[in-house]
Backbone bond lengths (Angstrom), bond angles and torsions (degrees), N, CA, C in turn:
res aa  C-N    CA-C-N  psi(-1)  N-CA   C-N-CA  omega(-1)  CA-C   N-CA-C  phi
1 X - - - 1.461 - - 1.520 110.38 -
2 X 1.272 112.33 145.04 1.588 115.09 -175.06 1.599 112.36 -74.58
3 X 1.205 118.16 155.47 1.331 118.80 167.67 1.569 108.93 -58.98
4 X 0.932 129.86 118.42 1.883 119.15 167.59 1.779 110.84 -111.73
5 X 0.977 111.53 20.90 1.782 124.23 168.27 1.566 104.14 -58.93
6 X 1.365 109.58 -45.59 1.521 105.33 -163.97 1.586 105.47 -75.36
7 X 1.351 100.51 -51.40 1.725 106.84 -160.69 2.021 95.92 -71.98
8 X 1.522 95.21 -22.82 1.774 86.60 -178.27 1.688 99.16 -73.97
9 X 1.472 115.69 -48.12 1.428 107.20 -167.35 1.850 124.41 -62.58
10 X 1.634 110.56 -3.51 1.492 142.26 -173.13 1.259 101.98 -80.90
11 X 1.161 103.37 -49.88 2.055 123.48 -168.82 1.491 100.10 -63.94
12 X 1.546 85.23 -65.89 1.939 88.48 163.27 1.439 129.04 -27.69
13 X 0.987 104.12 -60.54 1.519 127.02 -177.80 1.224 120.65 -40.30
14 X 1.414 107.98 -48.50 1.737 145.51 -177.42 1.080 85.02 -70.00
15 X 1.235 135.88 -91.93 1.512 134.70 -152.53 1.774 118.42 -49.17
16 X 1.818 104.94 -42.77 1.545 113.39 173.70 1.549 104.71 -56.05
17 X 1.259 111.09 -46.99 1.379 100.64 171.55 1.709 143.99 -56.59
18 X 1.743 89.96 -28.83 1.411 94.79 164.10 0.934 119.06 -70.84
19 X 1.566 126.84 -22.65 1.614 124.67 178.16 1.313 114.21 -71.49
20 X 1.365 132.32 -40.90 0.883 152.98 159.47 1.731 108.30 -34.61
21 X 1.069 121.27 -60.36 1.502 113.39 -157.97 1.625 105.77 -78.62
22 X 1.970 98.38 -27.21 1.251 101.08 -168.10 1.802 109.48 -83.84
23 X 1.444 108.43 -27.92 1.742 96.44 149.66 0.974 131.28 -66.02
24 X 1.254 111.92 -12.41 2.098 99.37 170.03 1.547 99.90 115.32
25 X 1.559 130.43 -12.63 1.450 140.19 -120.19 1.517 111.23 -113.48
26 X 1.716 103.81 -6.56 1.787 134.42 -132.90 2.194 70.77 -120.27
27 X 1.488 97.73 122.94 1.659 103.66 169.98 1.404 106.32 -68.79
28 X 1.467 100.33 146.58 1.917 101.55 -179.25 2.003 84.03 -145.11
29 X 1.674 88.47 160.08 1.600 94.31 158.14 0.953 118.80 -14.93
30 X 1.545 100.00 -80.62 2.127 130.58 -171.79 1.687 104.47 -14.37
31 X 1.733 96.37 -70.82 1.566 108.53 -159.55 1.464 92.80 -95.17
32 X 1.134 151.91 10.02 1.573 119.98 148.87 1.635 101.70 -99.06
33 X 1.079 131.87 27.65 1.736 146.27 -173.33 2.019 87.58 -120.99
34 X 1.047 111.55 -55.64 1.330 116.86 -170.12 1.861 105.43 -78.49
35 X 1.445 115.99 -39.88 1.636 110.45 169.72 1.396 111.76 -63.62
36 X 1.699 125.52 -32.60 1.223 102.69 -173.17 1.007 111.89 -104.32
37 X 1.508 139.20 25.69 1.816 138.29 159.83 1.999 90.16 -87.89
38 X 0.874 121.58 15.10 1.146 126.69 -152.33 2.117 95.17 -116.27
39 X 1.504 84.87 -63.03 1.512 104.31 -168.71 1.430 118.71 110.13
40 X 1.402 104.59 28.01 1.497 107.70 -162.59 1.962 92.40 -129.20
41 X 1.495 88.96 78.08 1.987 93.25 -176.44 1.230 83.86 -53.35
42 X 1.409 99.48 172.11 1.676 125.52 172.85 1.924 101.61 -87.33
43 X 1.330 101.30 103.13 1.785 104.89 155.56 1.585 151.35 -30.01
44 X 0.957 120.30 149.43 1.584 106.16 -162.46 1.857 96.69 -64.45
45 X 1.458 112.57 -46.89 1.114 97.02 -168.50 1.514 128.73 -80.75
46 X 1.395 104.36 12.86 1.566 116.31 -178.95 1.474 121.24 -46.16
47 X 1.114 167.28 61.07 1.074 168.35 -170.23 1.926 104.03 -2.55
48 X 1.235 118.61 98.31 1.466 139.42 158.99 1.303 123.97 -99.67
49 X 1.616 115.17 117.11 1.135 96.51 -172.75 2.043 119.50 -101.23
50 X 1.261 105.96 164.13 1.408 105.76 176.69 1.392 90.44 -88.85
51 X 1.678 88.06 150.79 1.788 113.46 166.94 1.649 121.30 -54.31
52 X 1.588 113.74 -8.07 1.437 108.20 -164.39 1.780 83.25 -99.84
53 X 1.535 128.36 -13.57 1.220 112.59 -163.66 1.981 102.52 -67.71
54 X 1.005 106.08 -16.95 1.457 104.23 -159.05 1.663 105.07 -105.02
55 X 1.463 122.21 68.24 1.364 125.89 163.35 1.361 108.41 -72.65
56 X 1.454 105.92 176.49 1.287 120.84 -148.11 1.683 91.17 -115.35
57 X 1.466 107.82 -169.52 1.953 103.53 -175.17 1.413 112.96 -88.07
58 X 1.267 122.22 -15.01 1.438 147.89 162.08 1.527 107.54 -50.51
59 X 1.429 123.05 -52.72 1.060 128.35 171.47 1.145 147.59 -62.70
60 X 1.883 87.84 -42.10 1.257 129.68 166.50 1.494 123.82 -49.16
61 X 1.336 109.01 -68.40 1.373 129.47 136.88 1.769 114.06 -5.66
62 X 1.117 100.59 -52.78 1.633 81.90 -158.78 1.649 94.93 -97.67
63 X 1.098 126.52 -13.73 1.887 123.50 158.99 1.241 91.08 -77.60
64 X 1.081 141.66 -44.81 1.989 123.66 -169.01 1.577 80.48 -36.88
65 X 1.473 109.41 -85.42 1.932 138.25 -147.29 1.464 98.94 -46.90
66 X 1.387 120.88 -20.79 1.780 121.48 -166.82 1.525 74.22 -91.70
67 X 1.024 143.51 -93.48 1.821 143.51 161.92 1.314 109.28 44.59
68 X 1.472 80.76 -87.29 1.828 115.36 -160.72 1.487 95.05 -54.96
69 X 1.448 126.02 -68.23 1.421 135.49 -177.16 1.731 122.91 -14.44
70 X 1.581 84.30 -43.80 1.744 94.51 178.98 1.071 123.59 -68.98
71 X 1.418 126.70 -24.85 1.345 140.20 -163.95 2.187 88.60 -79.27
72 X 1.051 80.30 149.32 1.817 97.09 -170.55 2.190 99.59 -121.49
73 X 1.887 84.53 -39.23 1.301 93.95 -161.97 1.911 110.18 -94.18
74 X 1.351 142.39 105.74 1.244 140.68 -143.55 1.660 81.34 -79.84
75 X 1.331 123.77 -67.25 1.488 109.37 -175.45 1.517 113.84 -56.21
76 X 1.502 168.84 -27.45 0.581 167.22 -72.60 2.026 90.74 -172.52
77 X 1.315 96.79 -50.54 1.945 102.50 172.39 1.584 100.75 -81.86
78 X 1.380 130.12 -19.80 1.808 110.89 -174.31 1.425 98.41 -89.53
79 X 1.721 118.33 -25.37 1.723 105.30 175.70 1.176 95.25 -74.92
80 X 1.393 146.13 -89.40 1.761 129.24 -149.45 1.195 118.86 -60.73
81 X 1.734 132.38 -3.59 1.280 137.65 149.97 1.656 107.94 -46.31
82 X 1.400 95.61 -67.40 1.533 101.60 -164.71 1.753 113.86 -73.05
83 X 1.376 106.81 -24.31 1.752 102.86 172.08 1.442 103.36 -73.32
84 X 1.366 126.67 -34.71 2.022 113.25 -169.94 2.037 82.37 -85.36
85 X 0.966 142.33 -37.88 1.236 122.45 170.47 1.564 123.59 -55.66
86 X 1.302 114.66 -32.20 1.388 113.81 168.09 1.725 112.59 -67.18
87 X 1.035 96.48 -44.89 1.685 112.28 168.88 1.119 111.93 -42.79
88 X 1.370 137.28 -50.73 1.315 147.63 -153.36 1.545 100.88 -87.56
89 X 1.446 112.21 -56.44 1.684 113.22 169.65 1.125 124.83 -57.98
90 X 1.592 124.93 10.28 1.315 135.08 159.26 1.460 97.47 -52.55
91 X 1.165 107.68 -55.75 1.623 106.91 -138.56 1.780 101.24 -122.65
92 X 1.402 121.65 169.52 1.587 135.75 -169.08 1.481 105.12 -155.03
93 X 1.695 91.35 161.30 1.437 95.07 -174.30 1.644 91.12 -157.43
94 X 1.531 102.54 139.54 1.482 90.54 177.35 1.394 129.72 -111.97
95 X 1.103 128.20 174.37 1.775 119.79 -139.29 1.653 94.81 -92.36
96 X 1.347 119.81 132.38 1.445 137.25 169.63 1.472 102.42 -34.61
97 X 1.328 129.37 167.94 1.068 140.33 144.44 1.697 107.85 -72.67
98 X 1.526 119.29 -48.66 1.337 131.93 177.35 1.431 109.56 -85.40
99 X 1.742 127.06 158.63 1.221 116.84 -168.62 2.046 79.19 -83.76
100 X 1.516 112.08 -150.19 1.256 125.99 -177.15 1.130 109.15 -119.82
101 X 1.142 129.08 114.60 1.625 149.62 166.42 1.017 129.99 -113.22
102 X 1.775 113.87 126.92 1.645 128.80 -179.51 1.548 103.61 -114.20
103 X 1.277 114.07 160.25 1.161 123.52 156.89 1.332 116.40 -129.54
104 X 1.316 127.83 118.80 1.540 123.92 -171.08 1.042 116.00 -124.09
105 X 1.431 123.70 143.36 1.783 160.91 -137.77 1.469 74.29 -93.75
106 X 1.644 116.29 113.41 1.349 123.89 162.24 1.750 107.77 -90.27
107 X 1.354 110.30 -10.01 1.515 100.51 171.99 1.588 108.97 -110.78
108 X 1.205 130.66 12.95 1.072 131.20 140.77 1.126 147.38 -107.43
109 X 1.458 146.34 -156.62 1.630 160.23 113.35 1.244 122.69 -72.60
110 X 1.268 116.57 42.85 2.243 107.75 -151.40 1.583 98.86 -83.71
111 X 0.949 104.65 150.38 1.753 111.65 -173.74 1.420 99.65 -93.08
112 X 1.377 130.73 146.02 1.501 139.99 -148.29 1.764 92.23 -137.78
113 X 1.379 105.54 145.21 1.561 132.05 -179.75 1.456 109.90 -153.08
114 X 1.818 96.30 90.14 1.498 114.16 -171.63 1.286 82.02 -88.24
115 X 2.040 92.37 167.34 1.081 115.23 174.38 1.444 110.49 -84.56
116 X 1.493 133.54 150.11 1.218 118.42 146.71 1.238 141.46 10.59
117 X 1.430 112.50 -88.09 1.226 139.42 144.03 1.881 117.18 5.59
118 X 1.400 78.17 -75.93 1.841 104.99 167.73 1.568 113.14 -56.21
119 X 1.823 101.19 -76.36 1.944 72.94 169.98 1.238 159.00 -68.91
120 X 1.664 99.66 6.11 1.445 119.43 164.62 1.713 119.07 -51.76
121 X 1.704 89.77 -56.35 1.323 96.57 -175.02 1.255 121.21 -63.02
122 X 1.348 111.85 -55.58 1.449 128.82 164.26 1.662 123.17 -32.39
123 X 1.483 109.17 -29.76 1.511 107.66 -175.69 1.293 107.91 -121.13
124 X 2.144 121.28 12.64 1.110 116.23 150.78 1.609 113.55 -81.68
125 X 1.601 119.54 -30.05 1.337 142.15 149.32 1.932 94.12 -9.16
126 X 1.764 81.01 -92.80 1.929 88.13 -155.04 1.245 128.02 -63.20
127 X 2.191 102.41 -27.75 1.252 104.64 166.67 1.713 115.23 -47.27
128 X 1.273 108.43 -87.00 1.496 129.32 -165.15 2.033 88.04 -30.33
129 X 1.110 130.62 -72.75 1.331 142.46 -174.08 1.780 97.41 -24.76
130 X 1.372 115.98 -78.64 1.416 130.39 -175.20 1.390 107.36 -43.91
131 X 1.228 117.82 -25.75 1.533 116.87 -156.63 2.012 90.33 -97.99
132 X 1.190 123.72 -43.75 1.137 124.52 -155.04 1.778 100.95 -79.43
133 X 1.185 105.23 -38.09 1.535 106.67 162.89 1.255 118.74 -69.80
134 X 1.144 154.09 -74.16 1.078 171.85 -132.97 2.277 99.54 -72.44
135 X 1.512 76.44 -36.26 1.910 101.57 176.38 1.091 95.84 -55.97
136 X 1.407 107.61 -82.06 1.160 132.10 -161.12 2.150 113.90 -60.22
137 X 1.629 93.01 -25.75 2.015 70.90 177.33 1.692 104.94 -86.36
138 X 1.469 117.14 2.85 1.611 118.43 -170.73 1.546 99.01 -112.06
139 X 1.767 108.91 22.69 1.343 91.27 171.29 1.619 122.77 66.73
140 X 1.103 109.58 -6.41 1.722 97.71 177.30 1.478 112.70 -70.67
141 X 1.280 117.76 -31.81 1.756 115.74 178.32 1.583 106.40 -64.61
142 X 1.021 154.49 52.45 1.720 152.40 -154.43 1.383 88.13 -97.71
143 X 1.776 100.24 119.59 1.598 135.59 173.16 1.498 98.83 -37.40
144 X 1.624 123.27 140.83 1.551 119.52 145.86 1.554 118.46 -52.27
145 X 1.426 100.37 125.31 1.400 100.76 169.62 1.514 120.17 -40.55
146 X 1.547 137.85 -28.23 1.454 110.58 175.08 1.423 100.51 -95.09
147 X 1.440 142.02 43.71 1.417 145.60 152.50 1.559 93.80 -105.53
148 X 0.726 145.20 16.18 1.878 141.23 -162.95 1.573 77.02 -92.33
149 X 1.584 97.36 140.76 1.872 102.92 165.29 1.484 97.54 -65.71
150 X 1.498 96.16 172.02 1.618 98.33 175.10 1.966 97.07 -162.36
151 X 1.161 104.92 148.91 1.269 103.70 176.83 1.714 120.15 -70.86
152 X 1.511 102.94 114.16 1.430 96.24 156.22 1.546 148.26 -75.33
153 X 1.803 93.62 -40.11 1.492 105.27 163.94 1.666 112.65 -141.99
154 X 1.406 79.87 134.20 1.986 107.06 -169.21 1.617 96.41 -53.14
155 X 1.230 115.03 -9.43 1.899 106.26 -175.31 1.278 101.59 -77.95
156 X 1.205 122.38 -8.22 1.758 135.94 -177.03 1.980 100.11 -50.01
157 X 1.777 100.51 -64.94 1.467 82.02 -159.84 1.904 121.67 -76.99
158 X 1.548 104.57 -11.62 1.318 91.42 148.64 1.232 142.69 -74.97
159 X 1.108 119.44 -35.81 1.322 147.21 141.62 1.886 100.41 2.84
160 X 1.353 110.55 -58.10 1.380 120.21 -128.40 1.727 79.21 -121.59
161 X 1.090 134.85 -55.71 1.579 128.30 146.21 1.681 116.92 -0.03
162 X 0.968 102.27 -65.59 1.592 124.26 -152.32 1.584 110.53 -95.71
163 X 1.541 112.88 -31.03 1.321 126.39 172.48 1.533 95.18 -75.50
164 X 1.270 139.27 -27.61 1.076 125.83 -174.09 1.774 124.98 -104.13
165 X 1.620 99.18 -1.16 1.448 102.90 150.85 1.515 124.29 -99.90
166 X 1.399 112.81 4.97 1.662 130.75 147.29 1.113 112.87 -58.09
167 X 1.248 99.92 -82.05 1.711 93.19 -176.79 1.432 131.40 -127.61
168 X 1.362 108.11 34.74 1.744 126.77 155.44 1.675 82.59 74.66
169 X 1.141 146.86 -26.56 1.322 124.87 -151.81 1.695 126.52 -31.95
170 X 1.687 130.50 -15.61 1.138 106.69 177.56 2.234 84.02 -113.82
171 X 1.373 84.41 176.83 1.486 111.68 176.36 1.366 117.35 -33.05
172 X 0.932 142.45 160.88 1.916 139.05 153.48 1.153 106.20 -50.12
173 X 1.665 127.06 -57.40 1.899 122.85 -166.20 0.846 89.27 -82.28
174 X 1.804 158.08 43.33 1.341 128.55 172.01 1.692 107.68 -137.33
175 X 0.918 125.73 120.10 1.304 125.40 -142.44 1.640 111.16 -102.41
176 X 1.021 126.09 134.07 2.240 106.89 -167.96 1.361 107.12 -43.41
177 X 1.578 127.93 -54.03 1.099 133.31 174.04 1.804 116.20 -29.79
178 X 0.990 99.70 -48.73 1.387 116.54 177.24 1.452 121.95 -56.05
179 X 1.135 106.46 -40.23 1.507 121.88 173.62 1.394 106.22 -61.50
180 X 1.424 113.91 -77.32 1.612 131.98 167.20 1.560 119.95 -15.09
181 X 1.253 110.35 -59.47 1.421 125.25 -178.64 1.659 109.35 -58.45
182 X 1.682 118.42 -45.60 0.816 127.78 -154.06 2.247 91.87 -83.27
183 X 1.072 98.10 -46.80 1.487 93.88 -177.31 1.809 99.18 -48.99
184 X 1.404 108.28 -71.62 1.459 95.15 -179.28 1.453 117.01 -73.94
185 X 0.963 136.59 85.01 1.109 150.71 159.13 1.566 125.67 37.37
186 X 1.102 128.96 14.64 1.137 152.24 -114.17 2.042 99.47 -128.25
187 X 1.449 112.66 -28.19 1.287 118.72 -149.66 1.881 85.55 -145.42
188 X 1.692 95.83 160.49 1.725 101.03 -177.43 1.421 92.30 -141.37
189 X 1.458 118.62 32.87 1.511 135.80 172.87 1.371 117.93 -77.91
190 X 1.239 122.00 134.18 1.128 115.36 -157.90 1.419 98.83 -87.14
191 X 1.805 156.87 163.81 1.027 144.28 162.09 1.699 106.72 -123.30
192 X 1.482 95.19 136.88 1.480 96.50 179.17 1.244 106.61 -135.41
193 X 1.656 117.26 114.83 1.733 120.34 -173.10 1.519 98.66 -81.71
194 X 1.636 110.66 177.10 0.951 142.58 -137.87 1.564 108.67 -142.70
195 X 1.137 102.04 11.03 1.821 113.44 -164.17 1.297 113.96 -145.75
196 X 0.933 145.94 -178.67 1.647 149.58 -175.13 1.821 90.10 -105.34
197 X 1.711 82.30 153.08 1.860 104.14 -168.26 1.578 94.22 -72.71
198 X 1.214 131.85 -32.58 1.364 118.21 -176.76 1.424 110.41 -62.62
199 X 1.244 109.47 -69.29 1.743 112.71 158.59 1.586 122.18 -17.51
200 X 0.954 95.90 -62.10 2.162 109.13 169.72 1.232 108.08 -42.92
201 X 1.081 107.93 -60.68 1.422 123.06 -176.97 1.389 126.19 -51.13
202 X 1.244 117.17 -49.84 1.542 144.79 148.38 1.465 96.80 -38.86
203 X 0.908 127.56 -66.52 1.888 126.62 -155.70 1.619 90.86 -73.26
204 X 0.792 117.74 -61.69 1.542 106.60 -173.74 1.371 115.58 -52.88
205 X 1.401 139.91 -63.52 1.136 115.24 156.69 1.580 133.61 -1.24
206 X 1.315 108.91 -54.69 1.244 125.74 -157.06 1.879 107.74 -84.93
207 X 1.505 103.95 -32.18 1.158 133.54 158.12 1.442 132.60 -51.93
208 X 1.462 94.88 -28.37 1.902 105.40 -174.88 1.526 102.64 -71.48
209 X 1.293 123.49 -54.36 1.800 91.81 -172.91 1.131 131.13 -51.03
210 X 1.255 136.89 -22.54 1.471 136.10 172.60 1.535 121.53 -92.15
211 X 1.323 109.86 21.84 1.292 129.67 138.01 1.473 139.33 -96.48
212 X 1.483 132.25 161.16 1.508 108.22 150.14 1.957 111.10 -124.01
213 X 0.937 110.05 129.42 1.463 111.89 178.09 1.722 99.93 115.06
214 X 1.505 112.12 24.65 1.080 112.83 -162.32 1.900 112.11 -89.46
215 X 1.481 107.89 111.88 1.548 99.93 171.15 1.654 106.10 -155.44
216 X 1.494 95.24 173.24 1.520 110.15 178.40 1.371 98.93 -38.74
217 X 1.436 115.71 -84.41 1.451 115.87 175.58 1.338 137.16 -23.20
218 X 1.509 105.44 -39.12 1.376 104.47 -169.78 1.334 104.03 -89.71
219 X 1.070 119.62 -10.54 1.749 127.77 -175.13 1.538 90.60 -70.61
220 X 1.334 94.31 -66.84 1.917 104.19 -166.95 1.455 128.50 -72.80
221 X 1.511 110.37 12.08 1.474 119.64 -179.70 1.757 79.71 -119.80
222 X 1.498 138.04 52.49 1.326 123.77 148.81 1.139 88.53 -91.19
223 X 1.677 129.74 -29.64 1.536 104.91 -166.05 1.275 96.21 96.79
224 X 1.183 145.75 -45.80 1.650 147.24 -148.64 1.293 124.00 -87.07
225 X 1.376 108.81 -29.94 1.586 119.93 -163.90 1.569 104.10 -93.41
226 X 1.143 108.89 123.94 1.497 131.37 -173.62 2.410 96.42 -94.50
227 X 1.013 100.87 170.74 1.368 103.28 178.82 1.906 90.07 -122.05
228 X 1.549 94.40 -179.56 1.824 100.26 -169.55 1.870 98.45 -64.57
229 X 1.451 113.41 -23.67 1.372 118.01 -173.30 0.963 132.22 -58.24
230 X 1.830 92.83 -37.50 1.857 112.88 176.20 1.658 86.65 109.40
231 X 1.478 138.05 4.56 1.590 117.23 155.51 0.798 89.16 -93.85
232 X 1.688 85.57 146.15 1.632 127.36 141.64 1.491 127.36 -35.45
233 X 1.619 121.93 107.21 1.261 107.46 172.16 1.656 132.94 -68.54
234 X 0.636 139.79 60.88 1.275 121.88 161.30 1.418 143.39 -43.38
235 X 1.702 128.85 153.95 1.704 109.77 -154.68 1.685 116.39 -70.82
236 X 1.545 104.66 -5.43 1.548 87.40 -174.76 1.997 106.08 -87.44
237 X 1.450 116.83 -16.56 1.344 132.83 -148.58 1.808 77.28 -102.21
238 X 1.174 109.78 -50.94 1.788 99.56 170.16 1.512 121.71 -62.14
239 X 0.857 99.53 -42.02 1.866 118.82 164.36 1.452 112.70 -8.67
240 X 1.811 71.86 -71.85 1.728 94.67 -152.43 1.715 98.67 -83.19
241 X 0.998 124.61 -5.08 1.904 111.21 -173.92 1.453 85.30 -92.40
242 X 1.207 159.44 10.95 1.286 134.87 166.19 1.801 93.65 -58.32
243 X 2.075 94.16 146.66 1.318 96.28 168.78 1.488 82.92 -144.72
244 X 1.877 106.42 -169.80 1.412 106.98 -150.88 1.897 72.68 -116.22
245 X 1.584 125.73 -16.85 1.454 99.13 -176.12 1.840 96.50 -148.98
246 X 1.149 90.51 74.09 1.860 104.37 -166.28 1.345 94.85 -72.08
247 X 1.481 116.56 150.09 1.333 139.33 -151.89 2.065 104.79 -67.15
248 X 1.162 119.53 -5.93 1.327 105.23 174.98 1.637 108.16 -136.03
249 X 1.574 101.11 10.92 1.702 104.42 168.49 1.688 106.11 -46.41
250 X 1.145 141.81 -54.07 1.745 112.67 165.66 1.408 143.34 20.18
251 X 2.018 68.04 -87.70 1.626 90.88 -163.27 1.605 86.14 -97.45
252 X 1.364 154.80 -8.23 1.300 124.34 176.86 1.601 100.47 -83.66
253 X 1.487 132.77 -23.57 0.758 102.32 166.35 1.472 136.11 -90.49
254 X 1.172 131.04 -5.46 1.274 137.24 149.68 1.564 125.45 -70.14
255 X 1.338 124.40 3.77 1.095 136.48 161.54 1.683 121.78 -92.26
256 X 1.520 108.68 -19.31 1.479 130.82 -171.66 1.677 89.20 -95.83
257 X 1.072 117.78 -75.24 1.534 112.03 176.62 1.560 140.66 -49.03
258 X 1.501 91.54 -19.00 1.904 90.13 160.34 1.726 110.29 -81.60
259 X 1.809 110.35 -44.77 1.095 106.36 -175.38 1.418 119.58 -47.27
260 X 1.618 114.39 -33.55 1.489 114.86 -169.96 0.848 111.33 -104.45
């Protein structure tokens, strides 16, 4: 199991900071402009931040998923999900007129003193971001029932039988049926593939006509689908493994073209 101390104590970080900006408490231009008409320079130990502290949700994203990984125990990740989410609904921030933009010193580490202004935007950015994931891997966002996939054509569960003694894509204990049920809502089985997420990704595509309500998203807001790693997919982490020539495009597509 991975260490998750670092990427948990980072997350942390993020969030102290939102408290911070949203008391007023977080250094900006303004108030080290306003301490020194004052005579009150800014101190060594003043909290300054470096330019690497302020990644983007892209980034973010990929310490969430290093995060999540560590967790062994599923109840144990939906309580401290849902307490730093309660945490988070403490507090608001309201949306820029401008999106949020950095530019960062690729030949340095330079420590940055935004304006106000700036960390507003910036921590309506990470808030809203943290909150919508964090929702979404504990299941609180749950699809309207007429968005629920639903079967269009019954050739689906053989279909999905047979594709999976092609190319093994889910687990040994996990049965095609199993899969099926779980897309339409039907099953509280956990699914764990057997293939790389780009690959997954690929098959589903290929998968959507014999559904209706069929998408990335809706696959990955069952909540259910585990990756070969043992994470949880979720739609942005499914998102992003789309590729244009994922490692078993081949045989899924020569497996799609005999069937049809």
């Amino acid at each position: 199991m991975r260490n998750m101390e670092g990427q948990n104590s980072r997350i942390d970080e993020l969030i102290k900071y939102l408290f911070r900006v949203s008391n007023g408490v977080e250094l900006t231009q303004e108030s080290k402009i306003e301490k020194e008409k004052f005579g009150e320079y800014t101190k060594e130990d003043v909290l300054v931040r470096s330019q690497d502290f302020f990644i983007m949700p892209k980034e973010l994203d990929t310490l969430i998923e290093e995060w999540l990984v560590g967790f062994t125990n599923q109840d144990q990740l939906n309580k401290t999900l849902k307490f730093k989410l309660k945490e988070l609904k403490k507090i608001s921030f309201s949306k820029g007129k401008e999106p949020f933009f950095l530019v960062k010193s690729l030949s340095s580490h330079s420590n940055l003193i935004l304006s106000k202004k700036s960390h507003n935007n910036y921590s309506h950015l990470i808030h809203s971001h943290l909150i919508n994931v964090f929702e979404e891997r504990i299941g609180v966002n749950k699809i309207k029932e007429k968005n629920k996939i639903t079967i269009r054509d019954k050739k689906i569960y053989n279909l999905v039988k047979i594709l999976n003694l092609k190319i093994d894509f889910l687990r040994d204990d996990i049965l095609p049926n199993d899969f099926i049920l779980v897309l339409i809502r039907q099953s509280d089985k956990n699914i764990h593939l057997n293939i790389d997420n780009g690959s997954f990704h690929y098959l589903l595509t290929k998968l959507k006509g014999y559904f209706y309500n069929f998408s990335i998203t809706s696959v990955a807001r069952t909540n259910k689908i585990y990756s070969s790693k043992g994470t949880l997919l979720i739609a942005k982490s499914l998102g992003n493994s789309k590729s244009d020539n994922p490692k078993l495009k081949v045989e899924i597509d020569r497996f799609f073209k005999k069937f049809e």
